[in-house]
C-alpha positions as CSV (number, residue, x, y, z in Angstrom):
1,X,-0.3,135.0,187.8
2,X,0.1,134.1,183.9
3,X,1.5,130.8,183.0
4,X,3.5,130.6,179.8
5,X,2.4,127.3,177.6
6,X,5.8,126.2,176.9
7,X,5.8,124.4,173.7
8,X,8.2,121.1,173.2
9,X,10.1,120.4,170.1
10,X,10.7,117.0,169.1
11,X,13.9,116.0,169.4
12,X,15.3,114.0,166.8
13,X,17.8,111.3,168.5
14,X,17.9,109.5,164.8
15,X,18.7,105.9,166.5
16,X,17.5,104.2,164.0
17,X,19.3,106.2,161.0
18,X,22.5,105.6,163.1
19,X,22.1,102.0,163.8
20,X,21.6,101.1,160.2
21,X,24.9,103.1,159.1
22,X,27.1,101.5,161.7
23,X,25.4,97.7,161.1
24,X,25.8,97.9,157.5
25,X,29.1,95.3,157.4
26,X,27.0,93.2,160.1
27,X,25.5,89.7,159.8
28,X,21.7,89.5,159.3
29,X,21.9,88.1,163.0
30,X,24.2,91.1,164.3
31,X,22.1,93.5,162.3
32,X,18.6,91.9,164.3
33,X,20.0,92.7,167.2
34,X,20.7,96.4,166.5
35,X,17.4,96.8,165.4
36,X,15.9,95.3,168.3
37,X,18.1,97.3,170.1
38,X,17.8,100.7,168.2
39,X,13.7,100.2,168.8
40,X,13.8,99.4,173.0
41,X,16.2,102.7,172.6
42,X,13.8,104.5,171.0
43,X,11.7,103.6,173.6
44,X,13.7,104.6,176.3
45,X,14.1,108.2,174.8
46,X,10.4,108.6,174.9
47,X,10.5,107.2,178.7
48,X,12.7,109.3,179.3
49,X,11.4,112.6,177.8
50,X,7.7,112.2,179.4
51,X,9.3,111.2,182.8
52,X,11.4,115.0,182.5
53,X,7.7,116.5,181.1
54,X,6.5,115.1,184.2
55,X,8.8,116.8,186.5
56,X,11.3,114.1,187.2
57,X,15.0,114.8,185.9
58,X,16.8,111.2,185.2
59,X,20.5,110.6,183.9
60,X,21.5,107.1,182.4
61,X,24.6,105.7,184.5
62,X,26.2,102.7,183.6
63,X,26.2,100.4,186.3
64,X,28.2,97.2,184.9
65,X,30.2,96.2,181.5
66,X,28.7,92.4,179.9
67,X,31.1,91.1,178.7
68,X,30.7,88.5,175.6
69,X,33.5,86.3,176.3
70,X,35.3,87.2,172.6
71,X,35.6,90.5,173.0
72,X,32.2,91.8,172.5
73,X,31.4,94.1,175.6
74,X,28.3,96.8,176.3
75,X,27.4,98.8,178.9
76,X,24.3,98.1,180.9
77,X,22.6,101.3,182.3
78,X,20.5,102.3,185.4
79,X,19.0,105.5,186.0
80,X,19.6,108.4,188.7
81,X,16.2,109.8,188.9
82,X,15.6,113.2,190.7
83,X,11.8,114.2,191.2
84,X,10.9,118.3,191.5
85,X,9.2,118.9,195.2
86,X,5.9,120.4,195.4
């Protein structure tokens, strides 16, 4: 039986582009924090995308709201993680 190589494009989730167009108007402090946070996302994509490579299909649910106490909320995530059988 022939198996296809299937070939993976990279996907382009341009965090990082999108992060420093929305923190523009930020403090240097605000804008820290959306970097750090634009790199762990980063990271999380890639997570993500080996762990589907590797047969495992995972969706991002929010499972709480922080809120910052003037205003400020965001959405803290767990995943729903589905692995292939053999």
């Amino acid at each position: 039986m022939h198996n296809p190589i299937t070939q993976t494009t990279p996907i382009q989730t341009h965090v990082k582009e999108r992060a420093e167009e929305q923190s523009s108007t930020m403090s240097f402090e605000q804008q820290a924090a959306i970097r750090s946070l634009a790199n762990d996302l980063h990271r999380l994509n890639h997570s993500v995308m080996k762990a589907v490579e590797a047969g495992v299909s995972v969706e991002l649910v929010r499972s709480a709201r922080h809120h910052g106490g003037d205003g400020q909320w965001g959405d803290l995530l767990i995943p729903v993680v589905v692995a292939r059988s053999n």
